[in-house]
C-alpha positions, -999 to +999 in steps of 0.1 A: -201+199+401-224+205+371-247+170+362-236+163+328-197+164+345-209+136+373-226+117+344-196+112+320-171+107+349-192+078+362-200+065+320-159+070+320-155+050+357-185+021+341-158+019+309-127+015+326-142-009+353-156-029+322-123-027+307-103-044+334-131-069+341-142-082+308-101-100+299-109-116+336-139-130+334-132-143+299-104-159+315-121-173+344-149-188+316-127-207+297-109-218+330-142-233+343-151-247+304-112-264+301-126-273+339-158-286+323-180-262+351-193-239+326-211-253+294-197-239+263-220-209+246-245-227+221-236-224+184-261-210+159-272-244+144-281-261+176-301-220+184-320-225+151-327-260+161-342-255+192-360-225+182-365-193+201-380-204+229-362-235+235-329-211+235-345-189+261-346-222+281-314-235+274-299-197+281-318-197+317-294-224+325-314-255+319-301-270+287-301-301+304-337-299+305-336-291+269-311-316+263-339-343+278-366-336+257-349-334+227-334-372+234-369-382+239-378-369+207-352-387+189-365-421+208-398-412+194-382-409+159-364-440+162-396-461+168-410-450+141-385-454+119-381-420+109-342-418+106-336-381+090-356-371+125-339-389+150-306-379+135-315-342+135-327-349+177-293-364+187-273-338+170-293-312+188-292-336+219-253-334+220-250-295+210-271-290+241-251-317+263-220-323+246-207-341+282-230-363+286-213-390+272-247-413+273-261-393+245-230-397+222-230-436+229-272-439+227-269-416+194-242-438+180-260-467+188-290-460+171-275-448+140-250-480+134-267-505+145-308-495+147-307-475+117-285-498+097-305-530+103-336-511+094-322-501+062-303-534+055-342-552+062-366-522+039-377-550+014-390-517-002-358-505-012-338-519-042-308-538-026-281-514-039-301-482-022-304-509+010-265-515+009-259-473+004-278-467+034-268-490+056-231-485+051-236-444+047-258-443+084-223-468+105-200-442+090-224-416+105-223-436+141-185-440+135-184-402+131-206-396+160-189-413+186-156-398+172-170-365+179-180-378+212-146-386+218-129-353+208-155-340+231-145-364+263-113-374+253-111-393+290-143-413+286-134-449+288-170-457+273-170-438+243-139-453+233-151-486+242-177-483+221-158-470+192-138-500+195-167-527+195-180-506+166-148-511+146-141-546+153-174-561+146-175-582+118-207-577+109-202-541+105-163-539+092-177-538+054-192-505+062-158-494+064-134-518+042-153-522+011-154-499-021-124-477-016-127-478+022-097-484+049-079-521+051-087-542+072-054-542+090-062-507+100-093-512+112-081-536+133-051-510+145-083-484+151-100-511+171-071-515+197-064-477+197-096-471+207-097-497+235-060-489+248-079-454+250-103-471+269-084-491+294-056-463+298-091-439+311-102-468+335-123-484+318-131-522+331-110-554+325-129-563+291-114-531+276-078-540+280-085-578+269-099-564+237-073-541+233-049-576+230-074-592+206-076-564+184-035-559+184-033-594+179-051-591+145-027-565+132+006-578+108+034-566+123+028-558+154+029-600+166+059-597+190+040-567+207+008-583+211+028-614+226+041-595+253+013-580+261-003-614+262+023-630+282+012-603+307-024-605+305-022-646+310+000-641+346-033-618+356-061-645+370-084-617+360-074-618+326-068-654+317-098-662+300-097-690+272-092-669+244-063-647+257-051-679+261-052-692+228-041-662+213-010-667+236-005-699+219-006-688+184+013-660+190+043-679+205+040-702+173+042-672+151+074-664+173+088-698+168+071-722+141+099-749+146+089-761+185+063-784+196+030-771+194+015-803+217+042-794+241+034-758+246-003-764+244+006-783+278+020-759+292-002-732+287-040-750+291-050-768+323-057-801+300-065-815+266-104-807+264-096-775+276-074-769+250-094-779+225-123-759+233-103-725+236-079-735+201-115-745+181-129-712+190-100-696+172-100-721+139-137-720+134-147-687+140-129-672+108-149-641+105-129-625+133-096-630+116-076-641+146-043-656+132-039-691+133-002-705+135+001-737+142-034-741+150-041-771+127-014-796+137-018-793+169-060-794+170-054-827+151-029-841+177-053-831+206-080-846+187-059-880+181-056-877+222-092-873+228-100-901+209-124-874+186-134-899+153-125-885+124-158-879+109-165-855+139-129-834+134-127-799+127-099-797+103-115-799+070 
């Protein structure tokens, strides 16, 4: 057989072979990415990012290692203050290491809270251009760990973290004021987020918060007071604040009965009570409702012999 005849019948064999091999491994890759065993290929950004050589890296399987470096650069920018820069490092962080679900939550971190305060506290800054800043870099750690999230759907931490992040009353002006969502809604986003959390496995706290959160939301009281009737039959669970939420929720449910009556049957005894139900009525910034709350806080203070110059219902 001539050589040029031997040469195209083995290019024609290399053709076909690659043929009916490349549709199977394509589908065995995205089985092992949907299987999260393979990492998925690098976009351009997070290539022109790392540069040349930190791609040849990353491409010799250890974007990991990349990943590391890149986290430590953003640690370095974050001690220094040098936002823009630490921003740039976590993006590249999680475009190397998008399941690593510590870099979404460290990233996050940094930008709401670390970033914010810095902002909210650069007495060379006038205070409008301090108030853009701050509220402009928690949407950005909002946005993060929502990414995060779409990443690792089934991470209990992420979502925990959202949900702190949405329920903090120090940060819920980020997100409510100047044309921003109600609060309602943020409240709804909260408990989503930690249903999400204690639906994955995440610990007790998540599912606890979960109630406080749906307890804050109008409209959804009759739900919230099943789910703390539940949570209050669980010794794990029956902390004071599930309980007094318990209590306001079945006076919302019924404003006619005796709120001394069912305070005594829900608290051990009278100081008890009145330590959980206070919580509730003088912390106002965490919007917890408060039926029935005032008569029966000035009943328990009339039992505990409180004086009235000391009582909390001003």
């Amino acid at each position: 057989m001539p050589p040029l005849r031997k040469t195209l019948i083995v290019v024609v064999a290399l053709l076909v072979a690659g043929a009916i091999r490349a549709p199977l491994e394509l589908a065995m890759n995205k089985d092992l990415r949907d299987a999260r065993l393979l990492p998925e290929p690098l976009h351009i950004d997070a290539r022109e990012r790392i540069g040349q050589t930190g791609f040849a890296v990353a491409l010799g399987g250890l974007r990991t290692l990349v990943a590391t470096f890149y986290n430590l650069r953003a640690y370095t920018a974050f001690t220094e203050d040098r936002w823009a820069e630490a921003e740039e490092s976590f993006e590249t962080t999680v475009a190397l290491a998008p399941s690593t679900t510590y870099y979404w939550v460290n990233g996050a971190w940094h930008l709401a809270y670390n970033a914010g305060h810095s902002y909210q506290n650069d007495s060379s800054l006038p205070p409008l251009r301090r108030q853009e800043l701050w509220r402009g870099t928690v949407n950005k750690g909002r946005a993060f760990l929502e990414r995060g999230i779409r990443n690792n759907p089934e991470s209990w931490s992420l979502n925990a973290e959202l949900g702190l992040l949405l329920s903090d009353a120090n940060k819920m002006p980020a997100f409510t004021g100047s044309g921003g969502i109600p609060l309602p809604e943020l409240y709804q986003a909260a408990a989503k987020a930690y249903q999400s959390a204690s639906e994955h496995g995440g610990p007790a706290y998540a599912k606890r918060n979960w109630f406080y959160n749906l307890a804050r939301v109008p409209g959804r009281e009759a739900e919230a007071l099943a789910m703390g009737e539940e949570l209050a039959e669980s010794r794990a669970h029956r902390t004071p604040t599930v309980l007094a939420l318990l209590f306001v929720l079945r006076m919302h449910a019924n404003p006619d009965q005796d709120g001394y009556a069912l305070c005594r049957t829900i608290f051990n005894d009278d100081q008890h009570a009145y330590r959980a139900l206070s919580f509730l009525w003088e912390d106002r910034r965490q919007n917890f409702p408060v039926d029935g709350l005032a008569l029966v806080l000035k009943t328990l203070e009339e039992h505990l012999a409180i004086p009235p110059e000391k009582s909390i219902i001003k």
